[in-house]
C-alpha positions as CSV (number, residue, x, y, z in Angstrom):
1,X,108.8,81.5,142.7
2,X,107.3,82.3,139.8
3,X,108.6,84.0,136.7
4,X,106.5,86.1,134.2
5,X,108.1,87.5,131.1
6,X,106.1,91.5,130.5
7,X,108.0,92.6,127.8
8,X,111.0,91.7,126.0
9,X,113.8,92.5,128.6
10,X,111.1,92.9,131.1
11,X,110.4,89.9,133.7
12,X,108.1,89.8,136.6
13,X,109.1,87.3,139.8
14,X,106.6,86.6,142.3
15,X,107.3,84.9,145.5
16,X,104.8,82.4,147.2
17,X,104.4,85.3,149.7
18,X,102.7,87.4,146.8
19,X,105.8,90.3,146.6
20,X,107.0,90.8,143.4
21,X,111.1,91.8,142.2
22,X,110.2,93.3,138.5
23,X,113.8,93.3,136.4
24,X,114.7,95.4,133.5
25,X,117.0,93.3,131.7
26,X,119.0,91.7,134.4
27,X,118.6,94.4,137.1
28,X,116.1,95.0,139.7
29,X,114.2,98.2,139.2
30,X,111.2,97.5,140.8
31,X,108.2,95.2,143.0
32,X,106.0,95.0,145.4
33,X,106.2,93.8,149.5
34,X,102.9,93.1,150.8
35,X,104.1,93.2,154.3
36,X,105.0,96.9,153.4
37,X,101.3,97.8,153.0
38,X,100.2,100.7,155.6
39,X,98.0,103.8,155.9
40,X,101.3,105.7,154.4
41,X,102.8,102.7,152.2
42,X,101.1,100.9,149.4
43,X,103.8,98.4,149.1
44,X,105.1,99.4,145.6
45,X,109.0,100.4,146.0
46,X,110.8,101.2,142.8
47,X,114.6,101.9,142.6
48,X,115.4,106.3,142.5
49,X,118.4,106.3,140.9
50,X,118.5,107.5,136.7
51,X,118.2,104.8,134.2
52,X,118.1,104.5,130.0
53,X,114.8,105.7,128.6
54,X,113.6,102.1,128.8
55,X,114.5,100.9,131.8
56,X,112.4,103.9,132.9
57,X,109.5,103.1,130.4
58,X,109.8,99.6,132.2
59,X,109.2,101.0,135.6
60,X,106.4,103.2,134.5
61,X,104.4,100.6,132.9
62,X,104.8,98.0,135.7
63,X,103.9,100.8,138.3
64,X,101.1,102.8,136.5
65,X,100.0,105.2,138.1
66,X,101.7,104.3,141.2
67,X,104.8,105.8,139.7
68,X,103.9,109.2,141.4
69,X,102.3,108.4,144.0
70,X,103.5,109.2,147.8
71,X,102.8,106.4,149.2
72,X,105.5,104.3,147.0
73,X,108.6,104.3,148.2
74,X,111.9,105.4,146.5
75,X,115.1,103.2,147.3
76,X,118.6,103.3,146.1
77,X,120.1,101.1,144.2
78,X,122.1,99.9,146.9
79,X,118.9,98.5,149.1
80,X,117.8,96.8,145.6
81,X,121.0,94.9,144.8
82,X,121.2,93.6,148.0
83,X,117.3,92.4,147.4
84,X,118.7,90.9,144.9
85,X,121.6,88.7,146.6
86,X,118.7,88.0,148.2
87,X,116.2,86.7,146.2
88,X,118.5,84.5,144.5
């Protein structure tokens, strides 16, 4: 694994499988699962539930334009902690 700080309080992990866990402060907002990738999935997930003004600015910037796209998937913040437990 591979850690990349962004932005202060912003930190990019990537895997040797090339999926990424992006974390706003210590939390998981956002990342990428290649193995997700389909006709109607583009692999980018980010986490649905409201967050402070920056958290959000976080997400936006790491997703782009992919932020409002359909083929990105919503998840709760549920299915990201336990990414989380996870990862770790």
């Amino acid at each position: 694994m591979k850690m990349t700080p962004l932005k202060a309080n912003l930190n990019l992990i990537t895997t040797s499988e090339g999926n990424e866990y992006l974390f706003s402060y210590k939390t998981l907002v956002a990342g990428y699962i290649s193995e997700d990738r389909d006709e109607k999935c583009n692999g980018y997930w980010f986490v649905s539930e409201s967050y402070s003004a920056t958290t959000t600015r976080h997400i936006k910037y790491y997703l782009e334009n992919l932020y409002t796209s359909e083929k990105t998937t919503k998840v709760t913040q549920s299915d990201a902690e336990m990414a989380q437990v996870a990862l770790m």
